[in-house]
TIMI-2910 file (N, C-alpha, C, CB; in pm, 1 decimal, decimal comma, always signed):
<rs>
+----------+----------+----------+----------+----------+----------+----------+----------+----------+----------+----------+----------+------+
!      n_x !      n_y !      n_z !     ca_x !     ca_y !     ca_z !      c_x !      c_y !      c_z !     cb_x !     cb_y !     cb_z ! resn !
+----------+----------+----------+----------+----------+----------+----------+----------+----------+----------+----------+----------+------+
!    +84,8 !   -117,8 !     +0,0 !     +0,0 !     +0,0 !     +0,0 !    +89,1 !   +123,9 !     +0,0 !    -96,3 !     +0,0 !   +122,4 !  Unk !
!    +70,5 !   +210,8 !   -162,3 !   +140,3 !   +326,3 !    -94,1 !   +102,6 !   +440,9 !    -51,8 !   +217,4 !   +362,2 !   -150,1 !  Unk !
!   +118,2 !   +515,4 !    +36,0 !   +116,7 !   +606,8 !   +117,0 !   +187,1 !   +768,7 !   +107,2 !   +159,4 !   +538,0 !   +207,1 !  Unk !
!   +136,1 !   +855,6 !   +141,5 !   +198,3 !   +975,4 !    +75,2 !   +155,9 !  +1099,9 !   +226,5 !   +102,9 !  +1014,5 !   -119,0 !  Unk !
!   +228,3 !  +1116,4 !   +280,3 !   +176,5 !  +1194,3 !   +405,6 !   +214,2 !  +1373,8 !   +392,7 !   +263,5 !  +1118,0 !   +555,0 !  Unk !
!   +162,7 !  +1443,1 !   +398,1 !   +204,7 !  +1556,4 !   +359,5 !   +188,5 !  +1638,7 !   +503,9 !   +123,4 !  +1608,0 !   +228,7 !  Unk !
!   +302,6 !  +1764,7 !   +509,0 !   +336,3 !  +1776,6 !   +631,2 !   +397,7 !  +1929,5 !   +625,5 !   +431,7 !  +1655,8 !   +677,9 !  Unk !
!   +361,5 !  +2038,1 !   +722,5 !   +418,6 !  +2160,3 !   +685,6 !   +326,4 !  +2345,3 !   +676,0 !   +467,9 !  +2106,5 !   +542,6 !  Unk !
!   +217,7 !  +2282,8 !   +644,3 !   +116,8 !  +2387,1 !   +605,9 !    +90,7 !  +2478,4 !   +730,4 !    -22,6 !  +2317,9 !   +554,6 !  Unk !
!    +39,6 !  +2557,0 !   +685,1 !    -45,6 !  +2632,4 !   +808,6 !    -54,8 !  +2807,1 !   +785,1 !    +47,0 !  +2599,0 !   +974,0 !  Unk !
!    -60,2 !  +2854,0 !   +895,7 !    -74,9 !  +3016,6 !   +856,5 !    +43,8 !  +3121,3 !   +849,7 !   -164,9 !  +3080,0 !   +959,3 !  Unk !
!    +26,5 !  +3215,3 !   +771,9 !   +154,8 !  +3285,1 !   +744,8 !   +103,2 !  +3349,4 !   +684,3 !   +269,9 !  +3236,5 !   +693,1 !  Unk !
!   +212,7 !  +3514,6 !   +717,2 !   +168,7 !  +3646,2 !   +670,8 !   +180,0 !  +3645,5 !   +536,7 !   +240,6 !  +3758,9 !   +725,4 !  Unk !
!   +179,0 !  +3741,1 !   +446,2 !   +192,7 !  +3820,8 !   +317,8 !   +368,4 !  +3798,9 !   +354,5 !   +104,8 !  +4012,3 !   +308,2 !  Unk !
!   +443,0 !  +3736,1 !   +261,8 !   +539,5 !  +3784,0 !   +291,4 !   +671,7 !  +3674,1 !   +323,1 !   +494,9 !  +3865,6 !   +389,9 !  Unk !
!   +578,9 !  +3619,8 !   +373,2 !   +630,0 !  +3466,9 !   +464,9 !   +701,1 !  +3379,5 !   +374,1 !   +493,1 !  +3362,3 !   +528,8 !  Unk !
!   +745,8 !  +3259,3 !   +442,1 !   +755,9 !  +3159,7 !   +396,7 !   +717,5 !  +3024,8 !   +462,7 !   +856,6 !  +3169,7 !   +365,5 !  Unk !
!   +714,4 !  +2884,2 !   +417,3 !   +696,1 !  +2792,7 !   +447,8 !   +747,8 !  +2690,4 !   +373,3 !   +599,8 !  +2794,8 !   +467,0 !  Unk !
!   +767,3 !  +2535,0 !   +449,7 !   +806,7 !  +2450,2 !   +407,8 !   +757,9 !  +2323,7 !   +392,9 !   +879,0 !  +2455,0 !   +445,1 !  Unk !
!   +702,5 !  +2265,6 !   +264,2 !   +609,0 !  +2164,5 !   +289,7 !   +680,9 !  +2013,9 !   +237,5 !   +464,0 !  +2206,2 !   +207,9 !  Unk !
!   +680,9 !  +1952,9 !   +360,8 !   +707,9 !  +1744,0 !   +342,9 !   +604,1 !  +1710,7 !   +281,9 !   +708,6 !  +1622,9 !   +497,3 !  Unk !
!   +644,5 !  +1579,5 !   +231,4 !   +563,4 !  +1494,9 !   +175,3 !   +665,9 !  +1368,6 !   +196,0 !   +513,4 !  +1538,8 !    +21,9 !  Unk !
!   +643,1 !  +1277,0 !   +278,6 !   +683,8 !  +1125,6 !   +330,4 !   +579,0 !  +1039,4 !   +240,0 !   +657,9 !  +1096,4 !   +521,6 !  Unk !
!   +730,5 !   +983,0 !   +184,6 !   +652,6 !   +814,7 !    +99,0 !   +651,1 !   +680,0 !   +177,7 !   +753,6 !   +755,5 !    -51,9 !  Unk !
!   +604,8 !   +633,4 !   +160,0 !   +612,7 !   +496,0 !   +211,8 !   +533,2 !   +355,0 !    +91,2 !   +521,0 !   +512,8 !   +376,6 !  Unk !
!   +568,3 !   +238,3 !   +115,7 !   +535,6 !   +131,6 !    +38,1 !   +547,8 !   +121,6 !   -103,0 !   +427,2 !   +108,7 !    +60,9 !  Unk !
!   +693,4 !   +232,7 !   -161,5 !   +715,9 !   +222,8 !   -272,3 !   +842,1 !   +242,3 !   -331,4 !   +644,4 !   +280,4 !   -313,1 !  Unk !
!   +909,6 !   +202,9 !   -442,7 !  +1025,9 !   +258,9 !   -468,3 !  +1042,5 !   +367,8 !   -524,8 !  +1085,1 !   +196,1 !   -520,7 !  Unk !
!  +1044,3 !   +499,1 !   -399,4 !  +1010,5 !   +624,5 !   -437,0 !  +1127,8 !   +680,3 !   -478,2 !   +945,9 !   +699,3 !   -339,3 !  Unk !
!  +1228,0 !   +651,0 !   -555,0 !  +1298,6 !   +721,7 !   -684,7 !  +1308,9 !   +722,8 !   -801,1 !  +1380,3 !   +721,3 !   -691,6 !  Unk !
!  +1197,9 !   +584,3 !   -854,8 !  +1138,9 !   +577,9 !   -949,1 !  +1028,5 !   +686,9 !   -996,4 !  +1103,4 !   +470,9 !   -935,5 !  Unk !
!   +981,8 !   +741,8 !   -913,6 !   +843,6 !   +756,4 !   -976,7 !   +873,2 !   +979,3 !   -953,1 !   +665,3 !   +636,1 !   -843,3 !  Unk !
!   +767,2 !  +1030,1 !  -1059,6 !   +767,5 !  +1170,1 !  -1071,2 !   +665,0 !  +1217,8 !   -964,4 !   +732,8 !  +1217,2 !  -1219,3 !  Unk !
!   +726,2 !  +1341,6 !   -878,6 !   +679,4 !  +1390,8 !   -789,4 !   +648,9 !  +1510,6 !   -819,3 !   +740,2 !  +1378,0 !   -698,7 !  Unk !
!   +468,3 !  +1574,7 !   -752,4 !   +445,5 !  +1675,0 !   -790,8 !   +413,0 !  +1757,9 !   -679,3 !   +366,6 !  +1665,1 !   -880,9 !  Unk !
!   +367,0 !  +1870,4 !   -693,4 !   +289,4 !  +1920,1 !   -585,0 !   +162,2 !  +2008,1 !   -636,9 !   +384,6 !  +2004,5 !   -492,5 !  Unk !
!    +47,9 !  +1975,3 !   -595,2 !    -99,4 !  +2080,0 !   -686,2 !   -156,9 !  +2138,3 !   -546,6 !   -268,2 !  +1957,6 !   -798,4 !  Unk !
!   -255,6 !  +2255,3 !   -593,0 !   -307,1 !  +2322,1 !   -475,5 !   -452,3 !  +2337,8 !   -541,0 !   -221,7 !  +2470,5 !   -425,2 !  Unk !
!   -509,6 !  +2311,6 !   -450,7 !   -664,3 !  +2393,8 !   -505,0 !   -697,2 !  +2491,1 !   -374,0 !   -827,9 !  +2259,4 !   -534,9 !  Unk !
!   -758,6 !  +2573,1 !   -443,7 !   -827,2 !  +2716,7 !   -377,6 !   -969,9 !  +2683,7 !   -399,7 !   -783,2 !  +2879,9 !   -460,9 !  Unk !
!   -997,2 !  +2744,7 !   -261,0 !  -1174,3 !  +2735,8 !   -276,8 !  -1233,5 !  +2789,0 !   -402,8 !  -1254,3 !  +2826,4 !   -159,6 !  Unk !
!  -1318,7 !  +2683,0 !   -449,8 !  -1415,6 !  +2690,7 !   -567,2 !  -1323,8 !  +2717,0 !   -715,8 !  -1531,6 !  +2827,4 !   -534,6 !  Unk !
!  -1185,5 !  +2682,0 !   -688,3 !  -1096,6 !  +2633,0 !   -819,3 !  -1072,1 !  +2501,3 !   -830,7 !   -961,9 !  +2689,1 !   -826,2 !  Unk !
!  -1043,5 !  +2484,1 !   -954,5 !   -999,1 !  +2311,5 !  -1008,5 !   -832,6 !  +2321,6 !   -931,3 !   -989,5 !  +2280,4 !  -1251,1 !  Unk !
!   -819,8 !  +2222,1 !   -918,4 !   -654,7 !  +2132,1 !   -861,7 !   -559,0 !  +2223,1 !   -990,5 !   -650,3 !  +1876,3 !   -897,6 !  Unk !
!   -449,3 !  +2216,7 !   -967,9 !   -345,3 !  +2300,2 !  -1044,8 !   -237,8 !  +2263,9 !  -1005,5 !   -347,2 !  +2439,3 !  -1035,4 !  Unk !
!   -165,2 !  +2178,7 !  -1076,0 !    +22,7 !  +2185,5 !  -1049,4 !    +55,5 !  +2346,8 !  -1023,2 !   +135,7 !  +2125,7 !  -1223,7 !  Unk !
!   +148,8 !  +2298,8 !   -895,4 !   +207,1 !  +2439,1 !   -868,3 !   +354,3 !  +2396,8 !   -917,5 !   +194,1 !  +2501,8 !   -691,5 !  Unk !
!   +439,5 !  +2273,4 !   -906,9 !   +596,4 !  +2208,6 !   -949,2 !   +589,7 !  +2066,4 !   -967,1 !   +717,4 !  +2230,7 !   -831,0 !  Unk !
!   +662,1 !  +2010,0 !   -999,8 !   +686,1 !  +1919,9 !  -1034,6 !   +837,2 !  +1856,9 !  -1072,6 !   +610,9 !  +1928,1 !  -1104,3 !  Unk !
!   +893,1 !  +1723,1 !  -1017,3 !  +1022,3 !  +1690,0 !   -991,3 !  +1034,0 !  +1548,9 !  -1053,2 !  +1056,1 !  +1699,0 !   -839,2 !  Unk !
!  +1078,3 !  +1556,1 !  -1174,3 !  +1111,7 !  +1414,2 !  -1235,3 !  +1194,7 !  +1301,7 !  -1168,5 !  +1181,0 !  +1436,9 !  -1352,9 !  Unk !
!  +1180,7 !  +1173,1 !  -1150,1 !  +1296,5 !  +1104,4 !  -1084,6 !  +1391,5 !  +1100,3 !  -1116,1 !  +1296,8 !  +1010,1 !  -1065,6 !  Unk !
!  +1474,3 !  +1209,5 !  -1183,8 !  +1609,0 !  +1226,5 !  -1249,6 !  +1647,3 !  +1369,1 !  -1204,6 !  +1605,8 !  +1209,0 !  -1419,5 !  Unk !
!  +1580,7 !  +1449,5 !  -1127,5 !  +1637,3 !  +1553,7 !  -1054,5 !  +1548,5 !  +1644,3 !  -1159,0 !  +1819,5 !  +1567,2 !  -1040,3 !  Unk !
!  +1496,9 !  +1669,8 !  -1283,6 !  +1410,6 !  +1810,0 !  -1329,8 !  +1292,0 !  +1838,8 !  -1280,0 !  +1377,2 !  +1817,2 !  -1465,2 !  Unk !
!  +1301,8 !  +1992,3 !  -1312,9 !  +1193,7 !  +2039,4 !  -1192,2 !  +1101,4 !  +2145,3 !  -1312,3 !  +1289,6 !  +2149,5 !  -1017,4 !  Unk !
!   +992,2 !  +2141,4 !  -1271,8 !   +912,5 !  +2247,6 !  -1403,2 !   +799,4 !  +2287,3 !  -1264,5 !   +812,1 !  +2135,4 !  -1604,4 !  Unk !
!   +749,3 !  +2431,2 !  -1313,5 !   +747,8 !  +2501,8 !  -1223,4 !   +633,0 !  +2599,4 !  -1303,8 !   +893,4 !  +2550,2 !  -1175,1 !  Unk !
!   +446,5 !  +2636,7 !  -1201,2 !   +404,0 !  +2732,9 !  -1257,5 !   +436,2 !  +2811,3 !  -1269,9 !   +343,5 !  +2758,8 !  -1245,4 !  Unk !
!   +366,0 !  +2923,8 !  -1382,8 !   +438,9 !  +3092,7 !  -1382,3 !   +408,9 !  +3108,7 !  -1253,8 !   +370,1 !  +3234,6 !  -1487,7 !  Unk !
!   +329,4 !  +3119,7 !  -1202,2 !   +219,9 !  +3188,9 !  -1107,1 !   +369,2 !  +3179,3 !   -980,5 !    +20,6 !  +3070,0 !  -1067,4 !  Unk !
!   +453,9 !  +3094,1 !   -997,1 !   +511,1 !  +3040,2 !   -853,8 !   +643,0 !  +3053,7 !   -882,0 !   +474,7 !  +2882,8 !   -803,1 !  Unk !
!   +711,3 !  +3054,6 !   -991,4 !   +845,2 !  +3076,7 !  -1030,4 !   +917,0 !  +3170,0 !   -990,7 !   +856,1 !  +3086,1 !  -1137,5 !  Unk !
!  +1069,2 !  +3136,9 !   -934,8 !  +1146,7 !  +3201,3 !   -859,4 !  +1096,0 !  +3275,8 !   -715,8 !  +1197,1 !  +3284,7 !   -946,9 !  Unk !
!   +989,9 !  +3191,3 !   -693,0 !   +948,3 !  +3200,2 !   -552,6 !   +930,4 !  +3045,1 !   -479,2 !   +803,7 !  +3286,0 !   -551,0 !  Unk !
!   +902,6 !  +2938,8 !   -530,6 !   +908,7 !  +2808,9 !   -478,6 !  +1014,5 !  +2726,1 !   -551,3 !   +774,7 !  +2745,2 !   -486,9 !  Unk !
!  +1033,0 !  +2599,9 !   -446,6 !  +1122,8 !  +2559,1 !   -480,5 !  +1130,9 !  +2400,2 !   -457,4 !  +1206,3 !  +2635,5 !   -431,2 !  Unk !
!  +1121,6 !  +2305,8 !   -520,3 !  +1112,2 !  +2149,7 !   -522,3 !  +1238,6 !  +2073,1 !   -533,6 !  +1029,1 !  +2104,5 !   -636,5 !  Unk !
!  +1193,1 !  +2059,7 !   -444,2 !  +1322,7 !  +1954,0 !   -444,4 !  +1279,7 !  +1788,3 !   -389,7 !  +1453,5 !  +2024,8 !   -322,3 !  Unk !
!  +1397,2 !  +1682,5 !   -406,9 !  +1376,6 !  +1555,3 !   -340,4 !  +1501,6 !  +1503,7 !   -285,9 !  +1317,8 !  +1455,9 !   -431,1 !  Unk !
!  +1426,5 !  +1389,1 !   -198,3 !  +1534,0 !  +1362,4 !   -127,3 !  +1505,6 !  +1195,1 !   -159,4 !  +1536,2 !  +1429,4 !    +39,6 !  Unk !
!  +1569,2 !  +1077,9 !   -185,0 !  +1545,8 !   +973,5 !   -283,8 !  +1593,6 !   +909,2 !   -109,8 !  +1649,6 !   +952,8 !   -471,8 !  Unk !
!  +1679,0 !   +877,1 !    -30,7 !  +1689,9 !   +878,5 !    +68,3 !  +1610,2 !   +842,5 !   +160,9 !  +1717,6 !   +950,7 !    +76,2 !  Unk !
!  +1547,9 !   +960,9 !   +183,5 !  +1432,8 !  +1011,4 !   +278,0 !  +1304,9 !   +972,4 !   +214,1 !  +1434,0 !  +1174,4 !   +302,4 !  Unk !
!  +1311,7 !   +940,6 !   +109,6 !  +1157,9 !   +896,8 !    +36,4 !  +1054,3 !  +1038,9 !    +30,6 !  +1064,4 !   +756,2 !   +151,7 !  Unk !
!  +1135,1 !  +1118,2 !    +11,3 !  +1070,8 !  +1250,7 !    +80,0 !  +1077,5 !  +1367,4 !    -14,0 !  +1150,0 !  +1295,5 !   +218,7 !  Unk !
!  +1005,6 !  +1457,4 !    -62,7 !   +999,9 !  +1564,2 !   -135,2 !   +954,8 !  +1701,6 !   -105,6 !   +944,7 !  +1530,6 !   -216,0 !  Unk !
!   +993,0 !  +1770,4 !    -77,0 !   +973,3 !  +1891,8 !    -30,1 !   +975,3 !  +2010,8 !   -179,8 !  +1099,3 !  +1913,1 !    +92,7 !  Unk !
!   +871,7 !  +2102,4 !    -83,6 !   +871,1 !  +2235,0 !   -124,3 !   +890,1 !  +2389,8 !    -24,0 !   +746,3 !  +2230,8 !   -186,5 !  Unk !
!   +959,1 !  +2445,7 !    -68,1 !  +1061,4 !  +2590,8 !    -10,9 !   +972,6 !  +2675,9 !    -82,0 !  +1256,0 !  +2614,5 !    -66,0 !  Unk !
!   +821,5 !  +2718,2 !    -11,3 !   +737,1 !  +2863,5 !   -102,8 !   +806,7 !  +2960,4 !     -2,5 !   +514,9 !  +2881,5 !   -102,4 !  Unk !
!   +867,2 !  +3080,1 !    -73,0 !   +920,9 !  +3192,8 !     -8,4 !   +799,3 !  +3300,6 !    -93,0 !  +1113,5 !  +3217,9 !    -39,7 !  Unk !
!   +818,5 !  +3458,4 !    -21,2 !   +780,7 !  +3528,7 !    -56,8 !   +589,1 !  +3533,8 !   -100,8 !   +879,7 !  +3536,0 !   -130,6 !  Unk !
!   +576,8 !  +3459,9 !    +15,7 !   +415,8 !  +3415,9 !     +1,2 !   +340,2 !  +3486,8 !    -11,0 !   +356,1 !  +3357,7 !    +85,6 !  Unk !
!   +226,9 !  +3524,3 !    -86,9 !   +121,0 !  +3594,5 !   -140,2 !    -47,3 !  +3540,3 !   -101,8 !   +153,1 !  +3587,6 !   -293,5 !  Unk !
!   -133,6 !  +3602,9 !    -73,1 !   -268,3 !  +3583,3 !    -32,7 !   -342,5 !  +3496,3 !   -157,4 !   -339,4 !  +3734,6 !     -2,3 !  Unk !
!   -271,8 !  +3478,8 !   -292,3 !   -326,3 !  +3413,3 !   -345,6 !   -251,3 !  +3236,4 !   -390,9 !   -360,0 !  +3509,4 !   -436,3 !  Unk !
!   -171,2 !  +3223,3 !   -304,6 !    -72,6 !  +3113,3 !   -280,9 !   -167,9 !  +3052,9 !   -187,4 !    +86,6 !  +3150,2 !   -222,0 !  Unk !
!   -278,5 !  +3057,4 !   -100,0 !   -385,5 !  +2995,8 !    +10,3 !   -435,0 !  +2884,4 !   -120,8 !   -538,2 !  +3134,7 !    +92,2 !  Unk !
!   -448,0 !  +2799,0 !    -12,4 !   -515,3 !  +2648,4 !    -74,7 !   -464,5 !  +2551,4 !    +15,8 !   -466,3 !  +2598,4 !   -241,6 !  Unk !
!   -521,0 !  +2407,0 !    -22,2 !   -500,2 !  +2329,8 !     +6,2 !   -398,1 !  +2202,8 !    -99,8 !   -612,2 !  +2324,9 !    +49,3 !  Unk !
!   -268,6 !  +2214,6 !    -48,0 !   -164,2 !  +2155,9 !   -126,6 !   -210,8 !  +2033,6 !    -85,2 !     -9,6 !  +2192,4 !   -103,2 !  Unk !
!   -133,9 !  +1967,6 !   -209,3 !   -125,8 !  +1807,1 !   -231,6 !    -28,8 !  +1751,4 !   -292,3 !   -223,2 !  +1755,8 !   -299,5 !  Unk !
!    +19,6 !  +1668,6 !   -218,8 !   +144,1 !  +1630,2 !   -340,0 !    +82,0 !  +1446,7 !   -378,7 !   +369,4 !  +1635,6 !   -240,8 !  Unk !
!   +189,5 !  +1466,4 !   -531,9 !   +152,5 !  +1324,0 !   -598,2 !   +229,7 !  +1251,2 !   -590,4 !   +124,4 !  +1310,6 !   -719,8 !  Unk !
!   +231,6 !  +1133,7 !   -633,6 !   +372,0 !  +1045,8 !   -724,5 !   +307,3 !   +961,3 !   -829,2 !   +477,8 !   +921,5 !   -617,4 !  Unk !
!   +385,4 !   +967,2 !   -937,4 !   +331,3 !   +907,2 !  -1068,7 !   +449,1 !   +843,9 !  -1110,7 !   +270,8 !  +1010,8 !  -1181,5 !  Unk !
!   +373,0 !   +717,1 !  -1179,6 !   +494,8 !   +665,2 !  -1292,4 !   +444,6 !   +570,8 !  -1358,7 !   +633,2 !   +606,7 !  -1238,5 !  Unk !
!   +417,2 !   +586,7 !  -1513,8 !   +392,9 !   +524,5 !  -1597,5 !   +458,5 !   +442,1 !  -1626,1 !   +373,4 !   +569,7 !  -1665,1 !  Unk !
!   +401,9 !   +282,7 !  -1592,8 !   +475,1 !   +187,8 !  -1634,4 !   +422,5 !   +141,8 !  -1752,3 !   +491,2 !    +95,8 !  -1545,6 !  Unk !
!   +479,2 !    -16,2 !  -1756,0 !   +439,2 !    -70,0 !  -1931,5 !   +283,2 !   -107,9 !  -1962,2 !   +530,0 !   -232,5 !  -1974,5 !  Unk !
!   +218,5 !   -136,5 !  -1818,8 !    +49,2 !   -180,0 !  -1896,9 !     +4,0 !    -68,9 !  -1812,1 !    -51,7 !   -369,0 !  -1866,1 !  Unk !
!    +38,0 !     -2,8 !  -1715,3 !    -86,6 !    +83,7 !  -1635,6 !    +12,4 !   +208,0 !  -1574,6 !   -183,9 !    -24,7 !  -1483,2 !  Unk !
!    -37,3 !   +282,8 !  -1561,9 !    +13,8 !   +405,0 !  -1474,5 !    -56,7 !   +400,0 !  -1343,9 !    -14,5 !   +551,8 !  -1544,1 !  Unk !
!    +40,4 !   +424,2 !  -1239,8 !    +15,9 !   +467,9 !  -1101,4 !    +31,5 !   +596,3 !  -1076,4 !    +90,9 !   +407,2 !  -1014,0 !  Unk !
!    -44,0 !   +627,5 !   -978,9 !   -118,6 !   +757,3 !   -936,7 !   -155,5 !   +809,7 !   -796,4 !   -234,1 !   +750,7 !   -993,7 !  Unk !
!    -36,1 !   +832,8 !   -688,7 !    -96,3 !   +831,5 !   -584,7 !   -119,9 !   +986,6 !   -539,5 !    -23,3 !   +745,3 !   -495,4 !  Unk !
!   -235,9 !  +1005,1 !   -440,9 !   -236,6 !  +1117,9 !   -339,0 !   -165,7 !  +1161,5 !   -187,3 !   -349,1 !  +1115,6 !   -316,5 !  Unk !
!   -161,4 !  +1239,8 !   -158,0 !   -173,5 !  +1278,2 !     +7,3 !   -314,0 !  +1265,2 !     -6,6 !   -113,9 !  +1443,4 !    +76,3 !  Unk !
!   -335,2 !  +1353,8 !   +133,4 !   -451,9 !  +1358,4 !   +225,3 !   -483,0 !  +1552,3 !   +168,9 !   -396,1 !  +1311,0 !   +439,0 !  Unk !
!   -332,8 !  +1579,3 !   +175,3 !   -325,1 !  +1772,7 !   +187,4 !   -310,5 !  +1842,6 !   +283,2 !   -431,7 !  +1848,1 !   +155,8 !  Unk !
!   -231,5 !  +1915,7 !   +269,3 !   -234,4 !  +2011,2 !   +408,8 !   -275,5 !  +2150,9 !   +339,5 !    -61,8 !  +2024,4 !   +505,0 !  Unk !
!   -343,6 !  +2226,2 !   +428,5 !   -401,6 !  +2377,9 !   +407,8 !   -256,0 !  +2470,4 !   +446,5 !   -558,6 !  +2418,5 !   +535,2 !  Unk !
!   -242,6 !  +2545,8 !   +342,5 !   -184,8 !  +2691,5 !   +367,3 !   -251,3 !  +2790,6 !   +316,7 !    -58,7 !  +2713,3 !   +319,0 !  Unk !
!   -244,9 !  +2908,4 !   +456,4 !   -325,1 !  +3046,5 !   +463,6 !   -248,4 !  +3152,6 !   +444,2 !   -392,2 !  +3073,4 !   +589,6 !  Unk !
!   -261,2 !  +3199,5 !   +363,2 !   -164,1 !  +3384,1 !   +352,0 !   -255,3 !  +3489,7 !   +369,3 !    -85,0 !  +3435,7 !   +178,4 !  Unk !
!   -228,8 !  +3506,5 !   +481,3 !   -349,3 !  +3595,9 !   +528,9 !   -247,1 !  +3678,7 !   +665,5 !   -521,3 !  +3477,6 !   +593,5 !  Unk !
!   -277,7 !  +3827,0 !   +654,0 !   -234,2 !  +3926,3 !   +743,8 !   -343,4 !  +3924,4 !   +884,2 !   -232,7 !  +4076,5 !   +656,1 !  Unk !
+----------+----------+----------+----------+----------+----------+----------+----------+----------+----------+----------+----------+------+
</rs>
């Protein structure tokens, strides 16, 4: 069973920063592409980055040269570094892991953690 725990969120000014985990478990998590999406109340889900299992990273406009993805193959673990946080950066993050194999693609979730940018 794999598992995806996400870890980090919470409240913070205009301005701020934060740092969000995401712990794998029950998989060989350096295989597979790691993402991170956010939805905002009464918006669709949206990649905010994304981290290939070969170290590339692609990145919304909306978030560029303000967040930052990285992994740790190790730690089974993938993080994101949002600096310079904005009131419209609020949502509820999620991170993925994907990897298309030869008959089926896998597809897992977190649960999500909420971040607030709010003064």
């Amino acid at each position: 069973q794999v598992q995806l725990v996400e870890s980090g969120g919470g409240l913070v000014q205009p301005g701020g920063s934060l740092r969000l985990s995401c712990a794998a478990s029950g998989t060989i998590f350096s295989i597979y592409a790691m993402g991170w999406y956010r939805q905002a109340p009464g918006k669709q889900r949206e990649l905010v980055a994304g981290i290939t299992s070969d170290g590339r990273t692609n990145y919304a406009d909306s978030v560029k040269g303000r967040f930052t993805i990285s992994r740790d193959n190790a730690k089974k673990t993938v993080y994101m570094q949002m600096n310079s946080l904005k009131p419209e950066d609020t949502g509820v993050y999620y991170c993925n892991g994907n990897l298309v194999g030869t008959t089926r693609t896998y597809d897992y979730w977190g649960q999500g953690t909420q971040v607030t940018v709010s003064s």
